[in-house]
C-alpha positions, 0 to 999 in steps of 0.5 A: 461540739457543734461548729457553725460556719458563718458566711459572711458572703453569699459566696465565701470566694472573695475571701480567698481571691489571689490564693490558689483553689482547688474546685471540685465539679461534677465530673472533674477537679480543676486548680488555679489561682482564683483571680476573678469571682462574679455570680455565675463563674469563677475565673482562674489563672494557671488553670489545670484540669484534673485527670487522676489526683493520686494521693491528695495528702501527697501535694501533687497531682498525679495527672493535671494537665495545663488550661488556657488562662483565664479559665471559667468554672461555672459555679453550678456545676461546683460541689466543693471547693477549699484551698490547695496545695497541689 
């Protein structure tokens, strides 16, 4: 069965404002509290980069190491994103 995911906005991102994200750029993972979305970058609190995710079904990061808060992502560079636990 085919499932159709429908958008209703271009971004998906204010869905989830206020809610802890996992983001998943080219090179590195970095997880926070999405707090602000605009058509360039998001904007995370309590931002962390990722350096080794040991098992992802485990709900820790092996290795994320604290950012300064407020952190920017640049949208561009992101290739997946979804809620996380971790």
């Amino acid at each position: 069965m085919k499932r159709i995911v429908e958008d209703t906005n271009p971004s998906g991102f204010d869905a989830v404002l206020g809610e802890k994200v996992m983001v998943i750029c080219n090179i590195y993972i970095y997880t926070g509290k999405l707090v602000g979305v605009n058509d360039d970058h998001l904007e995370l609190d309590d931002a962390k980069i990722v350096y080794e995710t040991g098992k992802l079904d485990e709900g820790n990061w092996k290795d994320a190491q604290p950012l300064i808060s407020p952190h920017r992502v640049m949208k561009q560079a992101i290739e997946s994103w979804g809620l996380s636990k971790c």
